[in-house]
C-alpha positions as CSV (number, residue, x, y, z in Angstrom):
1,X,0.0,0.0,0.0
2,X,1.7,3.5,-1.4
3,X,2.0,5.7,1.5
4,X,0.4,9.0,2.0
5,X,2.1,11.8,0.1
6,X,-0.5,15.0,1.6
7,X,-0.8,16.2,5.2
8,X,-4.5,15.0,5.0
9,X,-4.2,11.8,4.1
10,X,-1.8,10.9,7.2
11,X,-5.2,11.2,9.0
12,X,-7.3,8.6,9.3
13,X,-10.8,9.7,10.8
14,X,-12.6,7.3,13.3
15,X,-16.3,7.0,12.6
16,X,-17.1,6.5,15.9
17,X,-21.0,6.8,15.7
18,X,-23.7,4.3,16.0
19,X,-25.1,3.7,12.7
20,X,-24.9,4.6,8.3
21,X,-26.6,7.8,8.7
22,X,-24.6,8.8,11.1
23,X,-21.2,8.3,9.4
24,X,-22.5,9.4,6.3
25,X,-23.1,12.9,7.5
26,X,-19.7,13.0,9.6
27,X,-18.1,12.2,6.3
28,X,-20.1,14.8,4.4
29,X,-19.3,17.6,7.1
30,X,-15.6,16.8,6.2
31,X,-15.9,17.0,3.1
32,X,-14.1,19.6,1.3
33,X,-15.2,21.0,-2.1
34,X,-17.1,17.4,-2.6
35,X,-13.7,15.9,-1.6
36,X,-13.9,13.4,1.5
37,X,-11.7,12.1,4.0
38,X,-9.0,9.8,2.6
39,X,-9.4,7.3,5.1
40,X,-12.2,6.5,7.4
41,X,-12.0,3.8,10.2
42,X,-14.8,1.4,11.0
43,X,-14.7,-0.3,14.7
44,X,-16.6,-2.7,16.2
45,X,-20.0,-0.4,17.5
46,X,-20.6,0.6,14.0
47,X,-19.8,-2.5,12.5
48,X,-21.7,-4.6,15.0
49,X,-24.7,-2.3,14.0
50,X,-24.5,-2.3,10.6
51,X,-22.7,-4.8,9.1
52,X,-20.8,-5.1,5.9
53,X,-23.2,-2.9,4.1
54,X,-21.5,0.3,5.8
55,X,-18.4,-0.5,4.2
56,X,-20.2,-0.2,1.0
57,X,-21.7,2.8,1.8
58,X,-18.4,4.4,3.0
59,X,-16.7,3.3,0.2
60,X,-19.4,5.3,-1.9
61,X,-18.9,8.5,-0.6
62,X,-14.9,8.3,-1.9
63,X,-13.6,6.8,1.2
64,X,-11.1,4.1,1.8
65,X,-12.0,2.2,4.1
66,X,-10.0,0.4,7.3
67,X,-11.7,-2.2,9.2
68,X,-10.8,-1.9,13.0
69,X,-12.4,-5.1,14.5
70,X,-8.8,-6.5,15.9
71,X,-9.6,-10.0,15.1
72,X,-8.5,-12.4,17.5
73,X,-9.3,-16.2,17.1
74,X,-8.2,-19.4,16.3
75,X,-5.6,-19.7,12.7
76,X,-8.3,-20.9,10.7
77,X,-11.4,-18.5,11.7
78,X,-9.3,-15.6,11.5
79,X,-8.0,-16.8,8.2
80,X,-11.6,-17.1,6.6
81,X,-12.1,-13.5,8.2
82,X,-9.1,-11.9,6.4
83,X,-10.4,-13.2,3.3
84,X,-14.1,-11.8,4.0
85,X,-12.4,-8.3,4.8
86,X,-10.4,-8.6,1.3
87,X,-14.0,-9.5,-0.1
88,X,-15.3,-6.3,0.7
89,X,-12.3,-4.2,-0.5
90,X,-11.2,-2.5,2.5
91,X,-7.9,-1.1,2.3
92,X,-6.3,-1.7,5.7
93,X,-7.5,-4.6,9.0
94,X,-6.8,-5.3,12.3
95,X,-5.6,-8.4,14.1
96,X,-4.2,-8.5,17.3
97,X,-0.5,-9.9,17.5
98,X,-0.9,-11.8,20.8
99,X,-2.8,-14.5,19.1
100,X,0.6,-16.0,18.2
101,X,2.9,-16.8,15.4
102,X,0.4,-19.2,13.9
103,X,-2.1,-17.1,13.6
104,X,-0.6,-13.9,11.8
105,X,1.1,-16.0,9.3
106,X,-2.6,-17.7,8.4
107,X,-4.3,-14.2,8.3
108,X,-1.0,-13.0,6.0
109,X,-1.3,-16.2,3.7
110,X,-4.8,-15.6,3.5
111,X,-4.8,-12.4,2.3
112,X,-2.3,-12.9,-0.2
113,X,-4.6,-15.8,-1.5
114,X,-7.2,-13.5,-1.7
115,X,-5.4,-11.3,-3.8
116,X,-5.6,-8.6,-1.1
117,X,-1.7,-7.3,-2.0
118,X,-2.9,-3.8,-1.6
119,X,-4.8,-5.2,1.9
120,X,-2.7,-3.7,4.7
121,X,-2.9,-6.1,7.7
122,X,-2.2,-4.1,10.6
123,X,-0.9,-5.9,14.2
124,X,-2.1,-4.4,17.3
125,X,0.9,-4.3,19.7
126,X,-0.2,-3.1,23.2
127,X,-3.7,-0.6,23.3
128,X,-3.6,2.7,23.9
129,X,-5.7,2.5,27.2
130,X,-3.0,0.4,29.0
131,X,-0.6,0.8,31.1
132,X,2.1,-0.9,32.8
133,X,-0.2,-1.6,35.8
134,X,-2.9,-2.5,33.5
135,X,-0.5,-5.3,31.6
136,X,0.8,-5.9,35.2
137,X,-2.9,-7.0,35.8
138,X,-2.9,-9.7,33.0
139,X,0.0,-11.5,34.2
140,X,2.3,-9.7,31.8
141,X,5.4,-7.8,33.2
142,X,7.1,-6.3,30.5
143,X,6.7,-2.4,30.2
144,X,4.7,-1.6,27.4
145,X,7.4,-0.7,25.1
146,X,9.1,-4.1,25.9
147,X,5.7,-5.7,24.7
148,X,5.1,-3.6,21.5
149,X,8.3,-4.6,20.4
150,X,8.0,-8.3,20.9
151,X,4.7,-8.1,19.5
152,X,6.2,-5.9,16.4
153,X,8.7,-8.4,16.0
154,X,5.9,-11.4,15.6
155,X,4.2,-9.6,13.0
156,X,7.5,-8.6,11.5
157,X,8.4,-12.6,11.5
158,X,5.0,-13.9,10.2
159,X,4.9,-11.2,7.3
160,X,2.4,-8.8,8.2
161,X,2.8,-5.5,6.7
162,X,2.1,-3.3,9.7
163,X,1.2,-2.3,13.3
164,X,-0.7,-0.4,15.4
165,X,1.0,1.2,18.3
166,X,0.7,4.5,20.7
167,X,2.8,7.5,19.7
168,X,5.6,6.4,22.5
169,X,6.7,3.6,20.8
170,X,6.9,4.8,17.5
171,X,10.3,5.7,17.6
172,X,11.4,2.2,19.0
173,X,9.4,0.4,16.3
174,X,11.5,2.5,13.8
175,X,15.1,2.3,15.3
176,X,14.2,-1.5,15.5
177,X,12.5,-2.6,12.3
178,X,13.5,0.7,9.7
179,X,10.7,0.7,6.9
180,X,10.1,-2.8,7.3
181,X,6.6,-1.8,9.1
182,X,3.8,0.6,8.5
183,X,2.8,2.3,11.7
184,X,-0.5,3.2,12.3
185,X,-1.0,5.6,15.6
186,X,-3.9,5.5,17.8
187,X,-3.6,8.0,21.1
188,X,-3.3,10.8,19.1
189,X,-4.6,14.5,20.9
190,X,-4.1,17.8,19.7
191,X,-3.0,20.2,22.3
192,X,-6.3,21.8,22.6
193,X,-8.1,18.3,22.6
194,X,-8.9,16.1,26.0
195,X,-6.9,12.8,26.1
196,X,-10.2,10.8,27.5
197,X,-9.3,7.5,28.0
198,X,-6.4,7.0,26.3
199,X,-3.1,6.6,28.4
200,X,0.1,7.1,25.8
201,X,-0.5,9.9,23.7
202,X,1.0,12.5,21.4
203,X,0.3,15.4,19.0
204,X,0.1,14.6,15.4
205,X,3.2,16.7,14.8
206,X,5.2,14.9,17.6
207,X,3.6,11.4,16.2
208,X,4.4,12.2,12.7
209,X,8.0,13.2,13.3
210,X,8.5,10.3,15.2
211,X,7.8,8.5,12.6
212,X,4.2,7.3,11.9
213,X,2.4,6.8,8.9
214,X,-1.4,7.6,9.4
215,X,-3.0,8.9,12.6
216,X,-6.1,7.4,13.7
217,X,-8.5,10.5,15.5
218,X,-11.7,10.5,16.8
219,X,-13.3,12.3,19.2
220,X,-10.9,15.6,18.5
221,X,-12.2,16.1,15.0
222,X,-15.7,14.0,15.7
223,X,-16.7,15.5,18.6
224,X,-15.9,19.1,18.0
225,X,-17.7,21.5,18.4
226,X,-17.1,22.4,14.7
227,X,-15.6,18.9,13.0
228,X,-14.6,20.5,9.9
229,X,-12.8,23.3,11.5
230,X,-11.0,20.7,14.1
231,X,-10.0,18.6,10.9
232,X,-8.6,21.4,9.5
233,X,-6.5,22.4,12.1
234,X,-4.9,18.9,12.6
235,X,-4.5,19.4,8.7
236,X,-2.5,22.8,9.8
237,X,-0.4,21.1,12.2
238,X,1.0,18.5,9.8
239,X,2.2,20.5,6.7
């Protein structure tokens, strides 16, 4: 997958909203001269809700698409998933590493089977909303940048093309792997945005020099006060 040339398509805006309609006008308030977002991510609530048919519709509007569900199974199911999310032509998916060796190398198999080379497989590493204490509280004791990178270096092994990380590790998953990995960066708050409930976070600027390919942002653009103003500003802050 060619990476993103423009400041605008670094972004990747989170269509955190409950159903079609609702993404479909987020999208459109974006939207600049009849121009949309170049990438819009789909997660498990609207997905859940909708189905595959919102992928379609997103896809409509202009939109690639990247399909957040962080699929986490058995080598086989996960497999036959990959291929489904090929089937519907989204350009990048989500699987998490910790489901082993095995597993990431069926889910990258299957998606070259599916012809899905211009499928990005992304590996989530360690989620933004943890912590040391929280890994600490599933039996794992390795800081969270010791994690990501073993994690990283799974996916790395099994010959998937990406990862998902917060911007604090960025730098380590570059000094370790080079170019080898597209990095996709979650956690990511404007200065004048709220950090909710995310732990390990950043400015796009900060996460872009660091080194990351596309920012995933939600709530900073989608729950502005004025989106298209708030999506322009992160726009600002990147060229």
């Amino acid at each position: 997958m060619k990476l993103p040339s423009r400041p605008q398509d670094k972004i990747i805006i989170a269509l955190d909203v409950p159903d079609t309609d609702g993404a479909l006008r987020l999208i459109d308030s974006l939207s600049d001269h009849g121009q949309p977002p170049s990438l819009c991510k789909i997660g498990l609530e609207l997905f859940t809700a909708e189905g595959p048919s919102v992928v379609k519709a997103i896809k409509s509007r202009g939109c690639k698409v990247f399909l957040d569900l962080k699929f986490h199974d058995i080598p086989n199911t996960v497999a036959h998933a990959i291929k489904s999310a090929a089937g519907l032509g989204v350009t990048m998916t989500t699987l998490h590493a910790v489901g082993g060796p095995v597993m990431l190398e069926a889910a990258a198999k299957a998606a070259q089977e599916s012809g899905g080379s211009e499928l990005l497989l992304l590996a989530v590493t360690v989620l933004t909303s943890m912590d040391a204490a929280q890994l600490s509280s599933t039996g794992i004791s390795l800081e969270p940048k010791e994690q990501v990178l073993r994690l990283a270096g799974l996916a790395s092994d099994a010959g998937i093309g990406g990862v998902v990380c917060s911007p604090l590790e960025i730098s380590a998953i570059r000094e370790t792997f080079g170019d080898k990995l597209r990095v996709v960066t979650p956690g990511v708050r404007p200065t004048w945005a709220a950090t909710g409930d995310q732990k390990r976070v950043m400015t796009p600027a900060e996460a872009v020099k660091a080194g990351s390919d596309w920012l995933v942002i939600g709530r900073p653009i989608t729950a502005a006060e004025n989106p298209k103003e708030a999506y322009a500003k992160v726009v600002e802050e990147l060229i």
